[in-house]
N, C-alpha and C positions, 0 to 999 in steps of 0.2 A: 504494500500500500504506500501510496506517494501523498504524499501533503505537502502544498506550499505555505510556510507559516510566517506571521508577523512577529514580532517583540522589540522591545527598546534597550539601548545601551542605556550608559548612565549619564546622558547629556539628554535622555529622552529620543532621541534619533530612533526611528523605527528599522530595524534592521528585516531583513528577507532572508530568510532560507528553503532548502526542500528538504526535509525527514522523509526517507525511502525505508520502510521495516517491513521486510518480508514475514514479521513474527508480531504483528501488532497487539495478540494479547498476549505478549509475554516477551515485556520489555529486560534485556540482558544487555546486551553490547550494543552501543551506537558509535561510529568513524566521525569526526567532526573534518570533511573536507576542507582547505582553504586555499584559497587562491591567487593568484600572483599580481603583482602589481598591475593595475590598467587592464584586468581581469574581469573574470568575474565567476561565478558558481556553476557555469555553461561549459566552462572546461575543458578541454578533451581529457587532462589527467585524471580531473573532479569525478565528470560524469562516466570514465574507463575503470573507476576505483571501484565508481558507487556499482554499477554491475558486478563487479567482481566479487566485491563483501557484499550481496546482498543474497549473489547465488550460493553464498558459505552461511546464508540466514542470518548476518551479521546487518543492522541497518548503519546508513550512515544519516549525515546531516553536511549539505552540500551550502556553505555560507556565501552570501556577497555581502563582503567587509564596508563599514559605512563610505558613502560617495563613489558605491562601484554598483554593478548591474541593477537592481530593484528597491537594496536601501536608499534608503535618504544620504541628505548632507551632499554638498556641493567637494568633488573630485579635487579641488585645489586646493581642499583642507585637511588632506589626510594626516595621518602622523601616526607612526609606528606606537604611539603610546594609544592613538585614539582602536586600531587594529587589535590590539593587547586589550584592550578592556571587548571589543565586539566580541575577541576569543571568549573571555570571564564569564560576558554576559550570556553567551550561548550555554558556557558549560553548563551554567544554575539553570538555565531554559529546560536541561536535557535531563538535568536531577530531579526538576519540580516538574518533567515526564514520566517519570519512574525509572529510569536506565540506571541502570548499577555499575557499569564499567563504559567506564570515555576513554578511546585514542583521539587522538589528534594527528592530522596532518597538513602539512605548509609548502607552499612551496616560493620560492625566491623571494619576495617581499612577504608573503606569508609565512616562511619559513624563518625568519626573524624577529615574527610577531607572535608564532609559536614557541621558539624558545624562550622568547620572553617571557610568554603567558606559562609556559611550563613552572619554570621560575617558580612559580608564583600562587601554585596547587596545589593541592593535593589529590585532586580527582582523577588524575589522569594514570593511565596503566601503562601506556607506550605513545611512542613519540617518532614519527618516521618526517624527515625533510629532503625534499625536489632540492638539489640547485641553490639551499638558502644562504641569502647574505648573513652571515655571523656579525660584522660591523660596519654597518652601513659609512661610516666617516673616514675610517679608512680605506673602503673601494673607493667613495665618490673623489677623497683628498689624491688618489693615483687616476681617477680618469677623469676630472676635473680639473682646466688650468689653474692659478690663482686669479687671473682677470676674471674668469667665467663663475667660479664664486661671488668674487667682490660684487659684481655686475648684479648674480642673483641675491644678494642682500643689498643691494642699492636701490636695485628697482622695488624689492619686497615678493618678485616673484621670478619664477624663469618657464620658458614654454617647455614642454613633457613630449618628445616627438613618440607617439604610441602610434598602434596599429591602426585606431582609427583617428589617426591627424591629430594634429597640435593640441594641448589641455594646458589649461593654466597649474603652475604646481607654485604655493606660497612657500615662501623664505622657513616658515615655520617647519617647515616638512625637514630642511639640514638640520634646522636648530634642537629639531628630538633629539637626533641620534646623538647626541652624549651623554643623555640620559639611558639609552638605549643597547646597552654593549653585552651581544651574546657572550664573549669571552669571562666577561666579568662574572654573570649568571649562569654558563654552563656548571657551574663545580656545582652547585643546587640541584640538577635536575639529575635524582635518581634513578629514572623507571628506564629500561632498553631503549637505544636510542638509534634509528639507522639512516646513514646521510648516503643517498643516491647523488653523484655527481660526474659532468662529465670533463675530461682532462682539459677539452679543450673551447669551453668555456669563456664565451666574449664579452660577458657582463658582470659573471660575479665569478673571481680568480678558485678557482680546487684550491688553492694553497690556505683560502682560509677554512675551508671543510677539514681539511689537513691537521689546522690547528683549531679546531676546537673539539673536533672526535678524541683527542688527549684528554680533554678536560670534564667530559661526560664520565661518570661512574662507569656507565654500561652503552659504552657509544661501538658502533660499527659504522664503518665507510667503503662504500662500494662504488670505485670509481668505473667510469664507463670511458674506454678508450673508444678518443677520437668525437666523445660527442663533446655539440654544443650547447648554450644556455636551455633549449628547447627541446633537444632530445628531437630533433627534426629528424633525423635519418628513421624512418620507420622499423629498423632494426634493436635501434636505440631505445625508440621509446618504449618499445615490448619489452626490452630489457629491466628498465627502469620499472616498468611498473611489474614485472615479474617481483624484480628485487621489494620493493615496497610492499607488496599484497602480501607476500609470502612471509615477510619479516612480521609484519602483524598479524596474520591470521596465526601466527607458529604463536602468539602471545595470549590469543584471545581463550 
């Protein structure tokens, strides 16, 4: 059974997601899907997982993080801190459903709003991340000039070139990520932890998947030679989502 459901973070923003439960009287295990920057819940990883855990009777919960697909909030205002609380607010969504066991999953901008949200839990069982940035201010500070910062704190905003053309992204959106630092919160997150990544990666460096599966209690990293941010090569991404489906379902 699929349900598209409403609920609010804690700014009041009405967030969107789909709960897919093949076992609807008898709530056990739900996947909390999320997705990547300039995304949304439509996915192809999202919705390739949610079939997958749904045919193992596992449900998931496929999120658009606030100002992405169907939630509220305007796109220009996101911030890893505001993603970290939609995580929160799902999860208490998903307990005051009855579910007894939460994974989570993130992938690249959600994959650092996962680990933060992990952080920050105790509900969660496992913990599987796509591609995720570990410190957003250290990738941006190596593929960012310094004019091209300056510029986006001068102006207050800088344009986001995504798949569907230019968005405004505010100054605010750098200014989290130093509140924001997976390195710092990894040593927190106890439960199994497995980072799909691929070596050759044009947006967010393997080197930092590198360095923060050290710092995981119970981390695993499963690099995928030769892919890129997106796991484009369709060899790849069957890969990817072998590795991910199987590392959680071995948990559930």
């Amino acid at each position: 059974m699929q349900d598209k459901v409403y609920f609010v973070n804690s700014e009041g923003d009405k967030l969107c997601g789909i709960l897919s439960d093949p076992k609807p009287n008898s709530k056990t295990t739900v996947i909390i899907l999320c997705h990547g920057f300039n995304s949304s819940k439509e996915s192809s990883t999202n919705t390739t997982l949610e079939r997958i855990f749904n045919q193992k009777r596992i449900a998931t919960f496929r999120l658009d993080f606030f100002g992405h697909g169907e939630s509220e909030g305007e796109f220009e205002n996101i911030t890893i801190t505001e993603a970290v609380d939609d995580i929160l607010k799902t999860i208490e969504y998903l307990k005051q459903q009855g579910f007894l066991k939460i994974g989570l999953v993130g992938s690249s901008f959600g994959g650092i709003a996962s680990i933060m949200a992990a952080s920050k839990t105790k509900e969660l069982f496992v913990l599987a991340l796509k591609a995720p940035v570990s410190n957003y201010l250290e990738r941006d500070l190596h593929k960012k000039s310094k004019e091209e910062l300056e510029q986006w704190k001068e102006n207050g905003y800088t344009m986001y070139q995504g798949r569907s053309g230019e968005r405004r992204l505010n100054y605010s959106f750098f200014e989290d990520f130093k509140g924001n630092d997976g390195y710092e919160v990894a040593k927190q997150i106890k439960i199994p932890t497995i980072i799909v990544h691929g070596d050759k990666d044009e947006s967010v460096p393997v080197e930092q998947s590198k360095k923060i599966v050290e710092i995981f209690e119970k981390g695993k990293l499963e690099i995928i030679k030769n892919a890129d941010h997106g796991f484009s090569k369709p060899e790849d991404f069957e890969e990817m989502i072998r590795l991910i489906s199987e590392f959680v379902i071995d948990k559930v």
